[in-house]
C-alpha positions, 0 to 999 in steps of 0.5 A: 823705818823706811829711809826718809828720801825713799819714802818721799820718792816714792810719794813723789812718783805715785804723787801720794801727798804725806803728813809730815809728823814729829812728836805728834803734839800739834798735829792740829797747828795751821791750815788743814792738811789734804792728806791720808798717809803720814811721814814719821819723823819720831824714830829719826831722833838722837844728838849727832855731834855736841861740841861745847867749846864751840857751842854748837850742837847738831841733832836729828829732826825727831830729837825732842827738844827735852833730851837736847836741854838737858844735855846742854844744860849738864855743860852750863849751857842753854837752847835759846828756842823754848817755843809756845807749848813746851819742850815736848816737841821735836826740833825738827817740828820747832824749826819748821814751824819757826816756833819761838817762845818769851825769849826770841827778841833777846836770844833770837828767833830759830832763824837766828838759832840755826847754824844748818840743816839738812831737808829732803825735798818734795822729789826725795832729794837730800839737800845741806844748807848752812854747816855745822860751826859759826863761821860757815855761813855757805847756804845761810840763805837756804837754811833760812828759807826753809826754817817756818815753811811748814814742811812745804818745801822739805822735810827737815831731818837734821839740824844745827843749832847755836847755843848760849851760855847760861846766865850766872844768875836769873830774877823774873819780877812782875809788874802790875799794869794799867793795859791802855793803849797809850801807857802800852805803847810808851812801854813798847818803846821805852823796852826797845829804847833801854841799853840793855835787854830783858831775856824776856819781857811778856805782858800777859792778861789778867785771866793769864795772870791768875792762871799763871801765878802773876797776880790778878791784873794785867802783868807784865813779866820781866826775866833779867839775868847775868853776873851780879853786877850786871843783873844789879844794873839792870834790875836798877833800870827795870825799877824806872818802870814801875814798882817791881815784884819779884816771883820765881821763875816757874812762871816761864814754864807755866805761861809757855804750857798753857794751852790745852788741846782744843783752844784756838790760837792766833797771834796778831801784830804792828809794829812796837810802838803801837802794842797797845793799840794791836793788844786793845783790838785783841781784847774788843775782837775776843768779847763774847769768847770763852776762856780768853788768854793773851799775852803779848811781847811789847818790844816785837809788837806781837799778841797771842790770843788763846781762846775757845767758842763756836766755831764761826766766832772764832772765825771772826774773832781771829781775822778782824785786823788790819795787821799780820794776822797768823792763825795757828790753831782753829777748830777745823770747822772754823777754816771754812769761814775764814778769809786770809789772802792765798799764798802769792805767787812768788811763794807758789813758785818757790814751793813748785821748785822744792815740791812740784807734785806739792804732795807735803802738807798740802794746804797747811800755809797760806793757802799753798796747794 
């Protein structure tokens, strides 16, 4: 494979736009892209440096995240990223994207996770941001402005992350909801209010449930873990909130693999303490669709809606909010008649600085040429 700054150099003079590639899993994820040649970043894969001791790890951008859990997970140690999808995708695509999973409010979203990287910008210039142990924080800013830019501003090839240990013991329990907005927004902020905090915490919907393994009815899911005495506090105060069923923990893997190829995918949110009243719009704005799968986490305010349909009423379905609306799958068709705000013009001029010609993934975020 031809080096990556050289091949984006080359781009860059001929002003020939590129498909930033990973593993290829979710080539259809954001706004269609106006390009015909692709950047691969499959090859460009393997771990550089595992530092146990000091919990850090640095990899290349191709490296599936499947190959990194395990090699932590041989030291006792954990990859607090686990995106939507699975593990099946690389690093680089998880970080560019800013993909989180069920943990992010506990362990922290990829912007939290990311020691450093290293990006090739729209010119072919390779750029280090942040470094490779905790204690460096030169770039921070940088790194962070690039994590969940969509390969807009450069083409990350090689990160590091901070990683966790794995907890002595995990229990995920399951609790049967009634999903009006009052009791969903006293749950909202009763989470956020307790002295500790769940790994997860994920309320799905009743067809996710059945789908899933959770029951039949609304569900929220709850993962706890620690010491014995520490995890025997926590479940005592997860007790308050109502009568819990423990279920094994295979529900995590089966919740964040539930999509298929051809589903739409959007999350909605507020803020926390009106969940209920963001996750109730969801359910009105998805009538009439087929195959409706949502899940949402209480104490970050977010709802993901998994669904399919024509075209147009999945359009509609996704933007009728007045809140963040982040679209990340919709049948191609379906673009056209969407009416999401450009990119403003701060986020036009960051993106002329790294990427003048525009030529990576052009059209892929809000609107950016």
């Amino acid at each position: 494979m031809r080096p990556i700054a050289e091949r984006i150099r080359d781009a860059h003079a001929s002003g020939r736009p590129l498909r930033v590639k990973g593993a290829g899993t979710w080539l259809d994820a954001g706004r269609p892209t106006r390009t015909e040649a692709t950047l691969s970043l499959a090859d460009h894969r393997g771990i550089i440096e595992y530092v146990p001791g000091d919990l850090t790890l640095t990899a290349r951008a191709g490296t599936p995240l499947t190959e990194i859990v395990a090699a932590v997970k041989a030291n006792g140690q954990w990859l607090p990223l686990d995106p939507w999808g699975g593990d099946n995708g690389t690093l680089g695509a998880t970080i560019s994207t800013a993909s989180a999973g069920p943990h992010a409010f506990a362990t922290g979203l990829p912007r939290d996770v990311v020691l450093g990287l290293e990006f090739v910008s729209g010119t072919g210039e390779v750029i280090r941001a942040g470094g490779r142990v905790v204690k460096n924080v030169a770039g921070f800013d940088l790194a962070r402005l690039v994590i969940g830019s969509w390969g807009t501003l450069g083409v990350i090839t090689e990160v590091t992350v901070r990683l966790r240990a794995r907890p002595l013991h995990l229990r995920t329990f399951a609790l049967d909801l009634d999903p009006s907005p009052r009791t969903l927004n006293e749950l909202a902020t009763r989470l956020r209010a307790m002295p500790f905090v769940p790994f997860a915490s994920e309320l799905v919907n009743a067809a996710l449930a059945s789908r899933i393994g959770a029951g039949a009815c609304a569900t929220l899911l709850l993962r706890a873990g620690g010491n014995e005495k520490a995890l025997r506090g926590q479940v005592d105060l997860l007790r308050s909130f109502g009568e819990l069923r423990e279920i094994q923990a295979a529900v995590w893997q089966n919740l964040r693999g539930i999509e298929g190829e051809s589903t739409a995918v959007w999350r909605w949110s507020q803020l926390p303490a009106v969940f209920g009243d963001t996750w109730t719009a969801a359910a009105s704005a998805t009538v009439g669709l087929d195959h409706v799968l949502a899940h949402g986490n209480p104490a970050r305010g977010i709802v993901r809606v998994l669904a399919r349909g024509g075209s147009a009423q999945l359009a509609r379905a996704a933007t009728d909010f007045g809140g963040t609306i982040m679209i990340e799958r919709l049948p191609l068709e379906a673009w056209a008649s969407t009416t999401l705000p450009s990119a403003d013009g701060l986020s036009r001029a960051i993106r002329r600085k790294f990427d003048p010609k525009a030529i990576l993934n052009p059209g892929i975020m809000d609107g950016l040429p």
